[in-house]
N, C-alpha and C positions, 0 to 999 in steps of 0.2 A: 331356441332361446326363449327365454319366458319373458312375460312383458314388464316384471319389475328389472329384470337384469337388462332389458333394452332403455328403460327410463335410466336407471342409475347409469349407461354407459353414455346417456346425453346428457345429464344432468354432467357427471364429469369434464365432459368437454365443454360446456359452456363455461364451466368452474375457471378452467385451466383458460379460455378465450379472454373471459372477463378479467381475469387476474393480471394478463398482458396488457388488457386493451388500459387497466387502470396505473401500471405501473410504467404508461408513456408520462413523460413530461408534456407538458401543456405548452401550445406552441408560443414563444413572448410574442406580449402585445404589440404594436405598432406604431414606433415612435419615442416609446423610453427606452431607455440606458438599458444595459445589462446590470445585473444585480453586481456589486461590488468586489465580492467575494469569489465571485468567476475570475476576476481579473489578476494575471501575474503581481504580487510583490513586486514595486517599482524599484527598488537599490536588491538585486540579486546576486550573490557571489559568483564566481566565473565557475565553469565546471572543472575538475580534475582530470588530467590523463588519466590512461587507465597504468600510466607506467608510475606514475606517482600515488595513485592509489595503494599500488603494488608494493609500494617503498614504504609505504604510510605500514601496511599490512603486515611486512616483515619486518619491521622496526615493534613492532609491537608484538609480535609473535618471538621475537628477541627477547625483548623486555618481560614476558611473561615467563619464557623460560630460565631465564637470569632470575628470577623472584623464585620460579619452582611451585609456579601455580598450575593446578591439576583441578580440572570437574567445574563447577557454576564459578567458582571463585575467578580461575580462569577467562573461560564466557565474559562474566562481565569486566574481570580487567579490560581485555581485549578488545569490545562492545566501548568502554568509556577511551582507550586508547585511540582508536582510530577516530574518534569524534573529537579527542583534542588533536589531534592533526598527529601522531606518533609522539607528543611528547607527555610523558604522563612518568620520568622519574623525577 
C-alpha cells in the first residue's frame, strides 16, 4: 500500500466516526421539561381495528370501481376515500 492510499483510508474513517459521533442528539439538560413537540397530541382519536380498516378499504375499492376509475385518477380517489372514512360518494 502506498502511503497516500493509507492516509485517505484514515482520513475516511475518521470522516465516517465524526459524522456519527455529530449526528447523536445531545443529552437534555437537567431539570427542564422536554421540548413540547415530543409530546403526544392530548385529544387523540382511538385507533382502528384492522377489520374496520379492511371495511374502510373495500368500501372504497367498491366505490372506485362503480366510478370506473383506472391509473393516478384511481390512486388518489382511493388515497382521499379511505381518509374520509369510506364515505366519499
Amino acid at each position: 500500500m502506498t502511503r497516500s492510499s493509507v492516509v485517505a483510508a484514515a482520513l475516511l474513517v475518521f470522516a465516517l466516526g465524526a459524522g456519527a459521533a455529530w449526528a447523536e442528539d445531545p443529552p437534555p439538560a437537567s431539570g427542564s421539561p422536554p421540548p413540547a413537540a415530543s409530546q403526544p397530541p392530548a385529544t387523540t382519536a382511538p385507533a382502528m381495528s384492522a377489520s374496520e380498516k379492511a371495511a374502510i378499504a373495500k368500501s372504497c375499492i367498491d366505490q372506485a370501481n362503480a366510478k370506473e376509475l383506472h391509473g393516478k385518477k384511481r390512486k388518489k380517489f382511493k388515497k382521499a376515500c379511505r381518509k374520509a372514512g369510506g364515505h366519499m360518494e
